[in-house]
C-alpha positions, -999 to +999 in steps of 0.1 A: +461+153-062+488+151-083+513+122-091+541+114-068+569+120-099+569+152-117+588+150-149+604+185-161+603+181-200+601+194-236+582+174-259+608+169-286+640+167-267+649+131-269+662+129-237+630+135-223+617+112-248+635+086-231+626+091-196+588+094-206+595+057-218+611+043-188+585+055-169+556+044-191+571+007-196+569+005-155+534+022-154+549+052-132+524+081-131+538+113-133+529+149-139+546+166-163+561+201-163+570+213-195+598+235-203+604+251-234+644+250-241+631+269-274+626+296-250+657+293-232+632+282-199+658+253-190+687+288-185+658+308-160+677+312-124+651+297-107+648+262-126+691+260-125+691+266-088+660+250-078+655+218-105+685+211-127+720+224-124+731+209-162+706+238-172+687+209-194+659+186-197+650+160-184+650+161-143+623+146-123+613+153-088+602+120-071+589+123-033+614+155-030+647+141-044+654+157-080+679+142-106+687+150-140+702+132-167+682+112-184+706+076-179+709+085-146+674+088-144+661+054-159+689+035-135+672+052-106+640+042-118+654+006-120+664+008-086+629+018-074+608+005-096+624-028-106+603-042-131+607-047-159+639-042-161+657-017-181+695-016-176+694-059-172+715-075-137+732-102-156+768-088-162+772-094-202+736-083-207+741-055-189+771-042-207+761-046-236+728-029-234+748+001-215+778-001-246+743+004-268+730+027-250+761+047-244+767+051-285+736+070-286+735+086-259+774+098-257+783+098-296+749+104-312+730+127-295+752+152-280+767+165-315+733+170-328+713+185-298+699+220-298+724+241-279+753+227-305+724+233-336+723+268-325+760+274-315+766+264-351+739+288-366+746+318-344+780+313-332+799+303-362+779+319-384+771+282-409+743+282-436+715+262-431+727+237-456+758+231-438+737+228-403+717+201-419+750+182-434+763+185-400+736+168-388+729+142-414+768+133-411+771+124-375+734+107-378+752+086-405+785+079-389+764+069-356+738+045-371+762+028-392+778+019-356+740+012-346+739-013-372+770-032-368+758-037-330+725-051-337+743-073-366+764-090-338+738-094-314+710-111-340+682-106-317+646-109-310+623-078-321+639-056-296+680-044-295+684-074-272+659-099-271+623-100-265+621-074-242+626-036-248+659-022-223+675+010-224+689+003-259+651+007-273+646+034-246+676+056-262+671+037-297+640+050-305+637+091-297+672+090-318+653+078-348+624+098-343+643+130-344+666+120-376+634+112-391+619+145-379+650+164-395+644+146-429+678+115-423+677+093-449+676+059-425+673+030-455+700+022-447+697+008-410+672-014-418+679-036-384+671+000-363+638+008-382+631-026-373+634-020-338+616+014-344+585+003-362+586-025-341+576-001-309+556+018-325+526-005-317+540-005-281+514+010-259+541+026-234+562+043-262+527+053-282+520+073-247+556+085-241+557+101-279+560+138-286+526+140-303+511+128-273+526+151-250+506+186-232+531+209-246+534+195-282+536+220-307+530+207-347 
């Protein structure tokens, strides 16, 4: 029999990346069904109508209620499954972990995603030198911001304290992928802190794109 949460997912979409976290850190089993937005699979009729109407991944199915967005997903999974806690109760923590969280997930990420990568190539017709500065620009402008956040918080070995939240959640697929696309990240030396750190984490050693059944090297 299969798990009660399926998780609709593409190994190296950091969104997805972040959801396979969550639900790791709470020991959540799931069964995962991959879709290959290289493909175009997240645009079939079928999945839009049927899984997630954003036409993206993540979405998970839990017990027959289906959600996408992978913030909205993780506070779900707060509500349901408690602990730990991601997305703290305590009304400072819990802004600032969201203002975090929010800087990668609104500012960072959505410049730099696949569907703009492409538009860029195929749409506007730029070199791939000009993609890549693209890219390595807003990763630059972002992290610097990245920085200065974790500066003011001065922390334990997490973004906030001794336990990882949705700042590490959204914190570390973000660095993997800058990383993947060959971002210089010296410079953020508080984030690869926070990244190495995890990287001994059993949860995020499970939730990582290497590990996943549709990884492709």
């Amino acid at each position: 029999m299969g798990s009660a949460v399926q998780l609709h997912s593409f190994f190296n979409s950091s969104t997805s990346y972040r959801v396979r976290i969550a639900l790791a850190l709470k020991g959540v089993a799931f069964d995962t069904l991959p879709v290959n937005i290289r493909k175009g699979e997240h645009r079939a009729v079928d999945y839009i109508a049927n899984v997630n109407p954003s036409a993206a991944v993540p979405a998970i199915v839990d017990d027959g209620f289906t959600l996408g967005q992978s913030i909205a997903i993780i506070d779900y999974l707060d509500q349901v499954h408690p602990e730990p806690r991601l997305i703290p109760l305590q009304t400072h923590s819990r802004a600032r972990v969201l203002e975090f969280a929010s800087l990668i997930a609104c500012d960072i990420h959505p410049v730099n995603n696949l569907r703009v990568l492409r538009y860029l190539e195929t749409e506007l017709g730029v070199t791939a030198q000009q993609k890549s500065d693209w890219y390595r620009h807003w990763i630059a402008e972002g992290m610097e911001s990245v920085e200065r956040m974790l500066a003011r918080e001065n922390s334990g070995p997490w973004c906030f304290g001794n336990q990882p939240t949705l700042a590490d959640v959204c914190l570390v697929p973000q660095i993997s992928n800058a990383l993947r696309m060959g971002c210089d990240l010296r410079p953020y030396a508080r984030s690869l802190a926070v990244y190495e750190f995890a990287a001994d984490h059993p949860a995020f050693v499970r939730a990582a794109p290497a590990r996943q059944p549709d990884f492709v090297a």
